[in-house]
C-alpha positions as CSV (number, residue, x, y, z in Angstrom):
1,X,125.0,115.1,93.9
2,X,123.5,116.6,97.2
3,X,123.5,113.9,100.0
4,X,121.1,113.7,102.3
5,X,122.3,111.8,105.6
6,X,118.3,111.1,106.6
7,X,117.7,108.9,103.5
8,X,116.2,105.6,104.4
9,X,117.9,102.3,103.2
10,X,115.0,101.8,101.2
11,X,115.2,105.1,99.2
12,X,119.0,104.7,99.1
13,X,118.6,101.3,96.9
14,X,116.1,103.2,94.9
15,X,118.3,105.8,94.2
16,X,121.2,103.4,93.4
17,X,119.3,101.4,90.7
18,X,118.1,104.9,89.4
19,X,121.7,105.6,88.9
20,X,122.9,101.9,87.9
21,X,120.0,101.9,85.4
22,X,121.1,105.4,83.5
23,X,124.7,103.8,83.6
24,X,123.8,100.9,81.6
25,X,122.0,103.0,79.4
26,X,124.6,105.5,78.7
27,X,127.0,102.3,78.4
28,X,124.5,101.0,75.9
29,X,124.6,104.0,73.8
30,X,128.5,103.9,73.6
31,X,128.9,100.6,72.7
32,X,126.2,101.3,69.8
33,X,128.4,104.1,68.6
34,X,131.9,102.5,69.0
35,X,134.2,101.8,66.5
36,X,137.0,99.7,68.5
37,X,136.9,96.4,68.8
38,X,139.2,97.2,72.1
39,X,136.7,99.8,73.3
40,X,133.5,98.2,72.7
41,X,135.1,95.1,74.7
42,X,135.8,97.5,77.7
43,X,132.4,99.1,77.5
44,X,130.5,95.2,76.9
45,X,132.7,94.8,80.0
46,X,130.9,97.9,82.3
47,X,127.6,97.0,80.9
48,X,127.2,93.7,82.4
49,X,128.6,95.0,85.3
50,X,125.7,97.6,85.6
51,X,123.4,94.1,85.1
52,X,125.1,92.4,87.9
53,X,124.8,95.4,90.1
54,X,121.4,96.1,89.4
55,X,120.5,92.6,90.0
56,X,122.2,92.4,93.2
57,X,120.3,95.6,94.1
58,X,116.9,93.6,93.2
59,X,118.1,91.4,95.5
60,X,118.4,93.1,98.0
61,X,115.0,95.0,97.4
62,X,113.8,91.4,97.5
63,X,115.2,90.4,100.9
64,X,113.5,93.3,102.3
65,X,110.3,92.5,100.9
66,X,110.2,96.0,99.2
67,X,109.5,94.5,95.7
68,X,106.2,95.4,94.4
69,X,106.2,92.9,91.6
70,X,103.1,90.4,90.8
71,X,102.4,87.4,88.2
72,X,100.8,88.6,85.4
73,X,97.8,87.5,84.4
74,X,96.5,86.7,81.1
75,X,93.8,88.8,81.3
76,X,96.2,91.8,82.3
77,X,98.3,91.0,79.1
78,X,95.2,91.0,76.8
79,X,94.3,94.4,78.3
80,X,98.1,95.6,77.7
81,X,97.8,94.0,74.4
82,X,94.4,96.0,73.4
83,X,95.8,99.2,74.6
84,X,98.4,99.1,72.4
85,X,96.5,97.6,69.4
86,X,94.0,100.4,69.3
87,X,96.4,103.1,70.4
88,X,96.7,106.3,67.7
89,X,99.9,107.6,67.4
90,X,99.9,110.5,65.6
């Protein structure tokens, strides 16, 4: 991982739930493919630590005011919904 020292705080969470995001994906994957009970206990385990760290990195997004979330509308659901209903996948 190169670091660069003139990252802002802002990019710096970004890149952390980047990473925290792949973890609990990779996590995920291994728990799927896991035949111990011990093992898949240890890896449930780091999973919902990735949650709790990616929450508290929402958090902190949140405290900044760098969230970009919105309410959802019903009208932007319907349009979601329609894209999706007459989408071709070929």
């Amino acid at each position: 991982m190169v670091f660069n020292k003139y990252l802002t705080e802002r990019e710096l969470l970004s890149d952390l739930m980047t990473s925290e995001k792949e973890l609990s994906n990779l996590y995920n994957d291994a728990l799927t493919k896991s035949c111990s009970p011990l093992l898949k206990q240890t890896l449930s385990q780091c999973f919902f630590n990735t949650l709790d760290i990616q929450s508290s990195i929402h958090h902190a997004n949140n405290i900044r005011g760098w969230n970009n979330a919105r309410k959802t509308t019903e009208k932007d659901i319907s349009n979601i919904v329609r894209h999706f209903k007459y989408k071709k996948y070929y």
